[in-house]
Biotite code that builds the C-alpha atoms (Angstrom):
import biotite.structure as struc

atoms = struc.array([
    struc.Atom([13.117, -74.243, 116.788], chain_id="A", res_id=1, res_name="UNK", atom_name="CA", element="C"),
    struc.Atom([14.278, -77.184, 117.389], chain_id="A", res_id=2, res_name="UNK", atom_name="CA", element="C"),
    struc.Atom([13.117, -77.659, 120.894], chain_id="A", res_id=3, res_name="UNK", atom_name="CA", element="C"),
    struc.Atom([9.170, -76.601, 119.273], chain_id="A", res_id=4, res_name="UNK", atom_name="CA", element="C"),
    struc.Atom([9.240, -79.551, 117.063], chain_id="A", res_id=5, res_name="UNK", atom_name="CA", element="C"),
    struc.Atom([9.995, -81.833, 120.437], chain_id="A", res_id=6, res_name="UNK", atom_name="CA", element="C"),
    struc.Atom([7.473, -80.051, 121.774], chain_id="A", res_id=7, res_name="UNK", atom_name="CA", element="C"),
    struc.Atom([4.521, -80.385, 119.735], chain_id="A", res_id=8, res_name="UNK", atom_name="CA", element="C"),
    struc.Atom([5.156, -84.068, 118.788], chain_id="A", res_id=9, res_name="UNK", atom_name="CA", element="C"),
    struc.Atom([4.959, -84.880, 122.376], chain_id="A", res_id=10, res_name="UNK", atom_name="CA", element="C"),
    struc.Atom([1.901, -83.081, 123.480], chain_id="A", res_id=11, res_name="UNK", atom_name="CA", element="C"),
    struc.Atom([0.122, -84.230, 120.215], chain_id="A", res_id=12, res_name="UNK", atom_name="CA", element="C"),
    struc.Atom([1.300, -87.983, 121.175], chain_id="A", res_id=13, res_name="UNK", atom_name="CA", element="C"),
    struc.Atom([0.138, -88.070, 124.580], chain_id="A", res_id=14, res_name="UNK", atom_name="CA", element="C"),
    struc.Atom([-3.227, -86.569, 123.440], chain_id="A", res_id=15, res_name="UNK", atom_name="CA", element="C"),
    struc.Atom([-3.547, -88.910, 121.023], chain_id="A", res_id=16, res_name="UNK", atom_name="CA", element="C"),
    struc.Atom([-2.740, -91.929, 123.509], chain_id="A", res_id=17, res_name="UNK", atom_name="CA", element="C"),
    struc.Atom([-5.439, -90.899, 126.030], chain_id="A", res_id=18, res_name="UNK", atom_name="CA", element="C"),
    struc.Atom([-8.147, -92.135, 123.953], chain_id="A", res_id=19, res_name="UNK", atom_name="CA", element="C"),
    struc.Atom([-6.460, -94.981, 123.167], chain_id="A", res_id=20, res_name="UNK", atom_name="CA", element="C"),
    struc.Atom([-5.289, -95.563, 127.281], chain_id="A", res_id=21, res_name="UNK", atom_name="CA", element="C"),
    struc.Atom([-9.603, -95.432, 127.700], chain_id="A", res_id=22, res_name="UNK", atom_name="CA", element="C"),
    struc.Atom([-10.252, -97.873, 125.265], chain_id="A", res_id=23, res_name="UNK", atom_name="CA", element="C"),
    struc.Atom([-7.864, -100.384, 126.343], chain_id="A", res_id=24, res_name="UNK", atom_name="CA", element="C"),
    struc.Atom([-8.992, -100.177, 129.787], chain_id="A", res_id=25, res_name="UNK", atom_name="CA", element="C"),
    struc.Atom([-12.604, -100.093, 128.835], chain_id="A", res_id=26, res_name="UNK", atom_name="CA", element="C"),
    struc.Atom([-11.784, -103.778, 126.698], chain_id="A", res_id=27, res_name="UNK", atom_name="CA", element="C"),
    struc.Atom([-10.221, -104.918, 129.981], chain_id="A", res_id=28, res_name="UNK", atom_name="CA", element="C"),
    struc.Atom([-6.789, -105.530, 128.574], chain_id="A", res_id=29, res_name="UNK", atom_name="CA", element="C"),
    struc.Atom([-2.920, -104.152, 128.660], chain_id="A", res_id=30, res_name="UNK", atom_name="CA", element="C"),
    struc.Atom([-2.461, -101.066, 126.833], chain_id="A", res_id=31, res_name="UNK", atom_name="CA", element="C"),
    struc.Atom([0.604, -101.173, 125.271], chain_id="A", res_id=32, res_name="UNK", atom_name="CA", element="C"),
    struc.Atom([0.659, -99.123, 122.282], chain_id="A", res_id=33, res_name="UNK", atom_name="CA", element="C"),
    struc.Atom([-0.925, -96.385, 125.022], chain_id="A", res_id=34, res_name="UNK", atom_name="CA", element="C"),
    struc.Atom([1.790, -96.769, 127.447], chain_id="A", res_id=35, res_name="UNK", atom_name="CA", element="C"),
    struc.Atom([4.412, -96.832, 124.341], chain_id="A", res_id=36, res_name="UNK", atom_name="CA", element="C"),
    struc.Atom([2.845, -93.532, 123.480], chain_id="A", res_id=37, res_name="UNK", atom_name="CA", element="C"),
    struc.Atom([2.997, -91.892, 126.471], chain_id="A", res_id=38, res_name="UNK", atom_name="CA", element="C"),
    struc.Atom([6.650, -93.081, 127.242], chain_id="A", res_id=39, res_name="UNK", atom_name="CA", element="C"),
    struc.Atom([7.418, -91.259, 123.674], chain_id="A", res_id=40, res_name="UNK", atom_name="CA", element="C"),
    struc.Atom([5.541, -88.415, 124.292], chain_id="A", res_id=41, res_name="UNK", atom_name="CA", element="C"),
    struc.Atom([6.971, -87.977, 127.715], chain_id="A", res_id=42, res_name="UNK", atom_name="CA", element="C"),
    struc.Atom([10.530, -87.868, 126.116], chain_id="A", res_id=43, res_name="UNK", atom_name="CA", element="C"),
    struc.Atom([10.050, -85.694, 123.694], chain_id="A", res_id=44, res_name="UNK", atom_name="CA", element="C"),
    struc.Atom([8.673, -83.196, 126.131], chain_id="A", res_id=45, res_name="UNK", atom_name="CA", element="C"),
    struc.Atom([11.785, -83.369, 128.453], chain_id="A", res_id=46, res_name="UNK", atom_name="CA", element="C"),
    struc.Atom([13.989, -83.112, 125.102], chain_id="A", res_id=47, res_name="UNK", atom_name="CA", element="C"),
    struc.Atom([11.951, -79.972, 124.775], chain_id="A", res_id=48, res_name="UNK", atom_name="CA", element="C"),
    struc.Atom([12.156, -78.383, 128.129], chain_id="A", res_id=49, res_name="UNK", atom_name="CA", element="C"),
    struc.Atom([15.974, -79.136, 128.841], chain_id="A", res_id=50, res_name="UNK", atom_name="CA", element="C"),
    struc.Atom([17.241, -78.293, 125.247], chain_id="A", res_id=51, res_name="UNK", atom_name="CA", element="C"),
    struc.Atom([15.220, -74.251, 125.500], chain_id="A", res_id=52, res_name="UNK", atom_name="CA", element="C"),
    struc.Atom([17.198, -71.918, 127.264], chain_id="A", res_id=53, res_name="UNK", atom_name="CA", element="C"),
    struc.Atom([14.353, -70.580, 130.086], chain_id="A", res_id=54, res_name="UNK", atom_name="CA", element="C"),
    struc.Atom([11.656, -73.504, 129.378], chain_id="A", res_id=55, res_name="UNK", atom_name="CA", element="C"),
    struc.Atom([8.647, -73.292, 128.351], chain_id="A", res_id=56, res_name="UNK", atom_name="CA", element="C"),
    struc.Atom([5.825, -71.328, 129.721], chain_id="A", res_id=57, res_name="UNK", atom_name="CA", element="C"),
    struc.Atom([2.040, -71.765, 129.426], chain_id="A", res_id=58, res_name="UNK", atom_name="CA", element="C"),
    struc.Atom([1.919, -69.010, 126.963], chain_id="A", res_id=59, res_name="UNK", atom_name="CA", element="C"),
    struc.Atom([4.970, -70.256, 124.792], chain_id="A", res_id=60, res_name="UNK", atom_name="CA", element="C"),
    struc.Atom([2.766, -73.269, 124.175], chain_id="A", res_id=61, res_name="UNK", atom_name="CA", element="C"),
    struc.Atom([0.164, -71.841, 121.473], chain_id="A", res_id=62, res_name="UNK", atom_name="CA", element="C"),
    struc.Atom([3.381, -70.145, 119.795], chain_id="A", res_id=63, res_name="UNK", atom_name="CA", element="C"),
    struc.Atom([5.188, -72.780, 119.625], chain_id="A", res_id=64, res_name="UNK", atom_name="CA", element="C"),
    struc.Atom([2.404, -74.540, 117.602], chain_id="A", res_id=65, res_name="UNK", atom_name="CA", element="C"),
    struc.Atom([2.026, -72.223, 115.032], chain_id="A", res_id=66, res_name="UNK", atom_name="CA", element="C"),
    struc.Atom([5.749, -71.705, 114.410], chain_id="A", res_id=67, res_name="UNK", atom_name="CA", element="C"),
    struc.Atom([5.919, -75.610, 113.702], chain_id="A", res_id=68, res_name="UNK", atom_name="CA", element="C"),
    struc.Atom([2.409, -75.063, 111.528], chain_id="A", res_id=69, res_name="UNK", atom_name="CA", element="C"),
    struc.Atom([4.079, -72.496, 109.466], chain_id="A", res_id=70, res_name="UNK", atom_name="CA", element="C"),
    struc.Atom([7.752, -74.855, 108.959], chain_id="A", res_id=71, res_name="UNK", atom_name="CA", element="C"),
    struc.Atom([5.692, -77.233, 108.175], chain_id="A", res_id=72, res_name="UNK", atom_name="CA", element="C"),
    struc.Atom([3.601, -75.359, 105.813], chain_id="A", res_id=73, res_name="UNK", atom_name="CA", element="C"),
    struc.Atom([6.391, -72.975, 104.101], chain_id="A", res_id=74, res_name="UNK", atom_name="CA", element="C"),
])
C-alpha cells in the first residue's frame, strides 16, 4: 500500500508541474519550482516501482488510485 501512496503523489506532482514547466518557459525565465517538482515526483515514482514486488503495470495504475482514494477517504 505503501508503494500506491509513492505512486500517486508522484504522478499527481509531475502533472501538476507541467503546467507550471509551460508557464515558466512561456515568461522566458528558470523554472525552478517546475524542475523541483519534477525531481520530487520522479523520486517518488522510483520509491514506488523498486519498493512493489513485480512493478507496476499500466493497468495497476487506475487501481492504485482508487485504493489511495478510499485510505484516504475511510
Amino acid at each position: 500500500m505503501q508503494s500506491d501512496i509513492f505512486l500517486v503523489i508522484g504522478l499527481v506532482l509531475g502533472a501538476l508541474a507541467f503546467p507550471s514547466l509551460l508557464n515558466a518557459y512561456s515568461q522566458s525565465r528558470f523554472p525552478r519550482l517546475a524542475l523541483l517538482m519534477f525531481l520530487g515526483a520522479s523520486v517518488s515514482v522510483i520509491i514506488a516501482f523498486n519498493t512493489r514486488p513485480g512493478g507496476y503495470t499500466f493497468s495497476d495504475i487506475p487501481e492504485a488510485f482508487i485504493r489511495v482514494i478510499a485510505l484516504v477517504i475511510g
